[in-house]
N, C-alpha and C positions, 0 to 999 in steps of 0.2 A: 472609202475609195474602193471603187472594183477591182479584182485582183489581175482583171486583162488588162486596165487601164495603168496598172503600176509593172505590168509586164510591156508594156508599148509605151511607157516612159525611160525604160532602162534600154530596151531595144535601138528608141531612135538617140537618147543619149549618148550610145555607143557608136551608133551611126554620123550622129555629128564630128566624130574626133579629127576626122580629118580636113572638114570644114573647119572646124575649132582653132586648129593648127596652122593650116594655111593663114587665117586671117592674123592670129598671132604675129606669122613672120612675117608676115606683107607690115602689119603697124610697127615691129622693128626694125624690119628694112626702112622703112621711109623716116623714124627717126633717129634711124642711125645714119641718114644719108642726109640728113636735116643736120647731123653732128657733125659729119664728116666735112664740112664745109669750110669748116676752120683752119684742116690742114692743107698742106700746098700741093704735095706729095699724090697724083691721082692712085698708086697702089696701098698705100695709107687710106687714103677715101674707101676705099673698097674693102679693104679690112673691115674698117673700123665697121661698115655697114653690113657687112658678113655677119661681124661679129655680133650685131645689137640685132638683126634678124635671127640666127640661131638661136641666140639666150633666150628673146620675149620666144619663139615657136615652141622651145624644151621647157620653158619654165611653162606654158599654156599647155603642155601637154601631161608636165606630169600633175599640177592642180587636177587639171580635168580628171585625170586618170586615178586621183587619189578620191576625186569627192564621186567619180562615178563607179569607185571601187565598196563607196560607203554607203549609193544612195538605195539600195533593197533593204539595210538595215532601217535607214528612214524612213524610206514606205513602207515598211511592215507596223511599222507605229496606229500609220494612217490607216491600214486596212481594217476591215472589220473581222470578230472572228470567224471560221470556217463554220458553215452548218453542217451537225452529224449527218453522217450517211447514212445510215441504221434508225428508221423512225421504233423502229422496235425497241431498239438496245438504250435510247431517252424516257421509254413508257416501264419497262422493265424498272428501269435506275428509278423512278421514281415509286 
């Protein structure tokens, strides 16, 4: 893998986070509002829906945040090694 290609991988993953996030708490919110239906209570409803949009957006955030804190050590796997800069300092060593 090219090493611009694994630098414009972590770039737009980082870029994502707040797309990431958002859709997180939009899919909590909607089923925590999906939960919330059981109770009678309309400030219960809203809780609860509060509630289940925060936790999926914070738990979506910090995954993200953990695997795009990990993912240079991964693509440095992939990458190939560096070629010397020095064609001299290759012909020397050998």
């Amino acid at each position: 893998m090219p090493r611009w290609l694994a630098h414009l991988l972590v770039v737009g993953g980082w870029l994502l986070t707040p797309v990431l996030a958002w859709g997180a708490s939009y899919m909590g919110l909607w089923l925590g509002a999906t939960a919330a239906l059981r109770f009678t209570r309309p400030l219960t409803m809203l809780a609860v829906a509060a509630l289940c949009a925060g936790g999926c957006g914070l738990g979506a955030i910090g995954l993200w945040v953990r695997f795009m804190r990990r993912l240079p050590h991964f693509l440095s796997h992939l990458m190939a090694p560096r070629a010397p800069e020095d064609p001299g300092a290759v012909a020397a060593a050998d």
